[in-house]
C-alpha positions in Angstrom: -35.1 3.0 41.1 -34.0 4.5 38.1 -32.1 2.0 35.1 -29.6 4.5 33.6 -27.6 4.0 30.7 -24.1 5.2 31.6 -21.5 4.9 28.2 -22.6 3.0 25.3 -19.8 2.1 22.4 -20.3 -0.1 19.0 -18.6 -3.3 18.7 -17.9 -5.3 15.6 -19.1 -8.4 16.2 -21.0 -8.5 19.0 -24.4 -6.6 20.9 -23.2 -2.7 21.8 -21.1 -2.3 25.2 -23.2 -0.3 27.8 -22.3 0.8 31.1 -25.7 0.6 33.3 -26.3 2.4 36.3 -28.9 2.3 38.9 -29.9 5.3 40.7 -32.1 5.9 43.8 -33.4 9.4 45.0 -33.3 12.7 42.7 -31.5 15.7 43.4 -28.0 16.4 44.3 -25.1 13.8 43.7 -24.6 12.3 47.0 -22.6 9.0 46.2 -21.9 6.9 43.8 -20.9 3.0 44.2 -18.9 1.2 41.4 -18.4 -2.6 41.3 -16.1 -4.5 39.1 -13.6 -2.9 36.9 -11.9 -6.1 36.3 -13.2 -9.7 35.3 -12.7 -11.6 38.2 -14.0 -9.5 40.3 -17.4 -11.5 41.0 -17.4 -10.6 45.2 -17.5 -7.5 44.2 -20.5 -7.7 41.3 -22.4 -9.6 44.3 -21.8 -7.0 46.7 -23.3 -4.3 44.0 -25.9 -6.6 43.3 -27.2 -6.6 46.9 -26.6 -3.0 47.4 -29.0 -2.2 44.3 -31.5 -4.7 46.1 -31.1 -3.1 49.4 -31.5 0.6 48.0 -34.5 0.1 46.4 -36.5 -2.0 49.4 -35.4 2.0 50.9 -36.3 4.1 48.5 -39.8 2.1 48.1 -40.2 3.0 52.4 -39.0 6.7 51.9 -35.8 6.0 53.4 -33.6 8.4 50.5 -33.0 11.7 52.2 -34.6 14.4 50.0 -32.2 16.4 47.4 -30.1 13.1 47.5 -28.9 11.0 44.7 -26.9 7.3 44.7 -25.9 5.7 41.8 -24.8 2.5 41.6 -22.7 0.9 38.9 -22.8 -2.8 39.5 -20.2 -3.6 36.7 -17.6 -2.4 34.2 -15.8 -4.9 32.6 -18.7 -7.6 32.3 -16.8 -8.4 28.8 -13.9 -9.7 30.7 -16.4 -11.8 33.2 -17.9 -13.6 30.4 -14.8 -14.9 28.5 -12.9 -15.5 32.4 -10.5 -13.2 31.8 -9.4 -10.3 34.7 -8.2 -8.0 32.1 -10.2 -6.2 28.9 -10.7 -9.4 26.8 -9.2 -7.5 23.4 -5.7 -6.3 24.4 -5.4 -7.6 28.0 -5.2 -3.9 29.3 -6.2 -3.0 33.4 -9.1 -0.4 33.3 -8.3 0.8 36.6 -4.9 2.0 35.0 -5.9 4.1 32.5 -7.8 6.9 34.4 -9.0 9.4 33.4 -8.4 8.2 30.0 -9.3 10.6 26.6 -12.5 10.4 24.6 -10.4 8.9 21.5 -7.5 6.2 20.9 -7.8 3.0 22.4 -11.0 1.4 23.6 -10.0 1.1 27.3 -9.2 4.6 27.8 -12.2 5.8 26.1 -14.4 3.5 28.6 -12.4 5.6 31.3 -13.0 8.6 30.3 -16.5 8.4 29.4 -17.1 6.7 33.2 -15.0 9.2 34.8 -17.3 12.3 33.0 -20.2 11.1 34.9 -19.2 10.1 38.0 -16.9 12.5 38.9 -19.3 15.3 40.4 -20.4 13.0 43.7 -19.6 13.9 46.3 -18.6 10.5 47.9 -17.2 7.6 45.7 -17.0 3.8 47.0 -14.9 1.4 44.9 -15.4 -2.7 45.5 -11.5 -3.3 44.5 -9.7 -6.2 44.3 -5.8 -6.1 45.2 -3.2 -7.0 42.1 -1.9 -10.2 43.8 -4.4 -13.0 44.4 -5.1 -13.3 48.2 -7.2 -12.6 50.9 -7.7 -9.6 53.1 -9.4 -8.7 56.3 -12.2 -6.2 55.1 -11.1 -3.1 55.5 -11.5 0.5 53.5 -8.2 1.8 51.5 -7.4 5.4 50.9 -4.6 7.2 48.5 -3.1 9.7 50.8 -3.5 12.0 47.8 -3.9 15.5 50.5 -7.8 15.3 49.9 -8.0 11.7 51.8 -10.1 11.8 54.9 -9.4 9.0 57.3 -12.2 10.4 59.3 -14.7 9.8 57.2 -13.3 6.3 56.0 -14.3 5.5 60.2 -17.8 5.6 59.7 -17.8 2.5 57.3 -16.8 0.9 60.5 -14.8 -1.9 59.0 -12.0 -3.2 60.9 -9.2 -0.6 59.2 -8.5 2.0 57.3 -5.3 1.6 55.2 -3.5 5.2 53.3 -0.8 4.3 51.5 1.3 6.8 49.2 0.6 6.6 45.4 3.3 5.6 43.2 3.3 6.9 39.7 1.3 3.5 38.9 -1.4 4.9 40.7 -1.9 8.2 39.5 -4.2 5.9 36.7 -6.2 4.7 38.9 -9.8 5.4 39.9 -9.8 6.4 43.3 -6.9 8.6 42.7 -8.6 10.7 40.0 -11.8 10.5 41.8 -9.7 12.5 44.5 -7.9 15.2 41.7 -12.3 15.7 41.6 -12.7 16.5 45.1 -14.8 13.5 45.5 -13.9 11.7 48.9 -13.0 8.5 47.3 -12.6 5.2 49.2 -12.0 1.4 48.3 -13.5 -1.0 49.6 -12.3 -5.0 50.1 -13.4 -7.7 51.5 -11.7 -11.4 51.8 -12.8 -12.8 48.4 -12.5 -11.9 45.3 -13.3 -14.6 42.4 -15.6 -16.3 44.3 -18.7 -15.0 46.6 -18.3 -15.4 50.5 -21.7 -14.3 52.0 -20.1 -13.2 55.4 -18.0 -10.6 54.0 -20.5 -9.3 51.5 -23.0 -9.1 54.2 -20.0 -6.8 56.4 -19.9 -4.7 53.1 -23.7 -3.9 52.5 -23.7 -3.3 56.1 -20.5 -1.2 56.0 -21.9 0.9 52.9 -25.4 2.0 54.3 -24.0 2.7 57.7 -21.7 5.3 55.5 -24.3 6.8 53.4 -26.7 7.0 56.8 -24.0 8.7 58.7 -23.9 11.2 55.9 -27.1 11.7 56.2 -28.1 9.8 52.7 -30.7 7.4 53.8 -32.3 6.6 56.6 -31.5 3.4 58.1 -30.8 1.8 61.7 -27.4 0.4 61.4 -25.1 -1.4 63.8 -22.2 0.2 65.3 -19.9 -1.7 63.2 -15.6 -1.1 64.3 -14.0 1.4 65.9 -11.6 1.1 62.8 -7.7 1.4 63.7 -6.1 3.4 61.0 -2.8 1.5 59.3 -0.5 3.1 56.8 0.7 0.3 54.3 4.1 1.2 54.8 3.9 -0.2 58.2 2.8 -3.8 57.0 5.7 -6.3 57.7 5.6 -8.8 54.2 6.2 -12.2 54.5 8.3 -13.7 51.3 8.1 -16.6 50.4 12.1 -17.8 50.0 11.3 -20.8 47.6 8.5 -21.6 45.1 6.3 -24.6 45.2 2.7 -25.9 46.1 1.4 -23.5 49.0 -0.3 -24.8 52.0 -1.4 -21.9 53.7 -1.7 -22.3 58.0 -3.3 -19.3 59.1 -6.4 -16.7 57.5 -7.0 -13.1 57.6 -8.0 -11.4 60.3 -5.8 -14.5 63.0 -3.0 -13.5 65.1 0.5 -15.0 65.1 3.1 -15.1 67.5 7.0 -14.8 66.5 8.2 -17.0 64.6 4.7 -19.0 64.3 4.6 -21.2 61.3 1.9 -19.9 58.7 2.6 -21.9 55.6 4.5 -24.4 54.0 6.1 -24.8 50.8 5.6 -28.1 49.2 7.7 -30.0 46.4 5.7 -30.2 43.3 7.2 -33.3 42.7 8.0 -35.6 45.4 5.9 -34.3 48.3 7.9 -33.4 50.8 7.7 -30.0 52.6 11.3 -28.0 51.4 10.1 -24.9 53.4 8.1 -23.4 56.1 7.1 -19.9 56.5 7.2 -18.1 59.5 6.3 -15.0 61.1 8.7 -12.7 61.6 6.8 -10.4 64.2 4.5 -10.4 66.1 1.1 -9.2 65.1 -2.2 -9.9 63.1 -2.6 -11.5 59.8 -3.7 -8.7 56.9 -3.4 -10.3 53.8 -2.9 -14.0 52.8 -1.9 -15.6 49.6 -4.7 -18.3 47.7 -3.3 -19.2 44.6 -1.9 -22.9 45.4 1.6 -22.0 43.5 3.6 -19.1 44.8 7.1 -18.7 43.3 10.1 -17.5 44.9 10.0 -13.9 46.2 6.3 -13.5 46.5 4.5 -12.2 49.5 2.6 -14.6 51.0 1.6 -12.6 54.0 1.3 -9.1 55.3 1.3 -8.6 59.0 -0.3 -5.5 61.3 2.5 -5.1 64.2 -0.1 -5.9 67.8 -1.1 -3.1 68.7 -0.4 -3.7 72.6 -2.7 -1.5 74.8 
């Protein structure tokens, strides 16, 4: 294992910002692994954390294919992390909207651009992701449907789904799309946590990642089977909105299946107590994402639903 120094920049009145990266094997560049771009994003910093542990127990048993390179960027916005905020600390700004940035103007897009020059000739990119409302999701792998997307590949994580949705404008910033416009196969990877650590889920995604990189012939490993993963397109996701805002008691978790109709959360008066809605599903199918936060305002999704898929 290899300590790199990936982007270093001055600031005023504190230590330098640096960028470290981690990188196991020599040769060419097979894949490279980013955690956090965002500050709240600690699941994913774990995940990173035990991926750099697990790598180099492998490389120490010549288990790195020869010619083959993985770096691993355990974090990005560790400024954020350390003042609690999800955002870059000095202007509020999302990193993961400002690819692939410039080399001059304003600090976040020169952090892009500088991570985006040295990452952008892998050719495989995973992404630990978080999604921009605060929920829960069943693990699965997410995909821009960008032309150069390869659900095929995203199977071999063998996590439960693979979800392509269409890029809006929006996303045109982001790191997986511009990873993509690189002919790097670019996937995201989430689990069900994302501010705090949930050892089951990291566990699925260590797993998930070396059965990838052994199926590409990166390391050698013996991995389990994992999913036959069911690809979804995220237009087909029925949302549950919430009609009123209040206290959220959630009823049912990722991954559960609901019946029409099924209650799956109620909506409780901040103020006297009493229940003033219940949400309920309004298909038939499996629970995708779930809302956390214990407020949700009018209007908000507080579920998304896969349709059964009936055999």
């Amino acid at each position: 294992m290899k300590e790199r120094t990936i982007f270093t920049m001055k600031a005023p009145y504190r230590e330098d910002y640096e960028i470290k990266g981690y990188s196991f094997g020599k040769g060419d560049p097979a894949a490279c692994i980013l955690g956090p771009l965002r500050g709240n994003e600690i699941q994913q910093l774990y995940i990173c954390s035990q991926l750099v542990k697990a790598l180099r127990e492998l490389e120490n048993h010549n288990c790195i294919s020869s010619n083959k390179e993985i770096l691993v960027i355990p974090g990005v916005s560790y400024y954020s992390m350390n003042v609690g905020k999800r955002f870059w600390p000095f202007d509020n700004i999302d990193i993961n909207r400002k690819f692939p940035g410039n080399d001059y103007g304003e600090t976040v897009g020169r952090i892009a651009h500088n991570l985006m020059e040295r990452i952008k000739d892998y050719s495989y990119g995973i992404q630990f992701s978080s999604f921009y409302t605060p929920g829960d999701f069943v693990p699965h792998v997410r995909m821009m449907e960008t032309g150069y997307q390869n659900t095929s590949l995203a199977n071999l994580f063998g996590l439960p789904y693979v979800l392509v949705r269409k890029p809006m404008p929006i996303d045109t910033k982001t790191i997986n799309y511009n990873w993509q416009d690189e002919m790097t196969a670019a996937f995201s990877v989430y689990t069900n946590k994302t501010s705090v650590i949930d050892e089951s889920s990291a566990k699925q995604a260590v797993a998930a990642v070396l059965r990838f990189l052994t199926r590409m012939g990166t390391i050698k490993y013996e991995s389990h089977s994992g999913f036959i993963s069911h690809i979804i397109l995220e237009e087909d996701l029925s949302n549950v909105v919430c009609e009123t805002g209040g206290i959220f008691r959630g009823l049912v978790t990722p991954g559960e299946a609901v019946r029409y109709k099924q209650p799956m959360a109620e909506i409780i008066d901040p103020y006297v107590g009493e229940v003033k809605n219940v949400i309920r599903a309004g298909t038939e199918g499996v629970v995708f994402f779930a809302h956390t936060d214990p407020l949700i305002g009018e209007g908000d999704i507080a579920y998304q639903l896969i349709h059964r898929l009936h055999e």
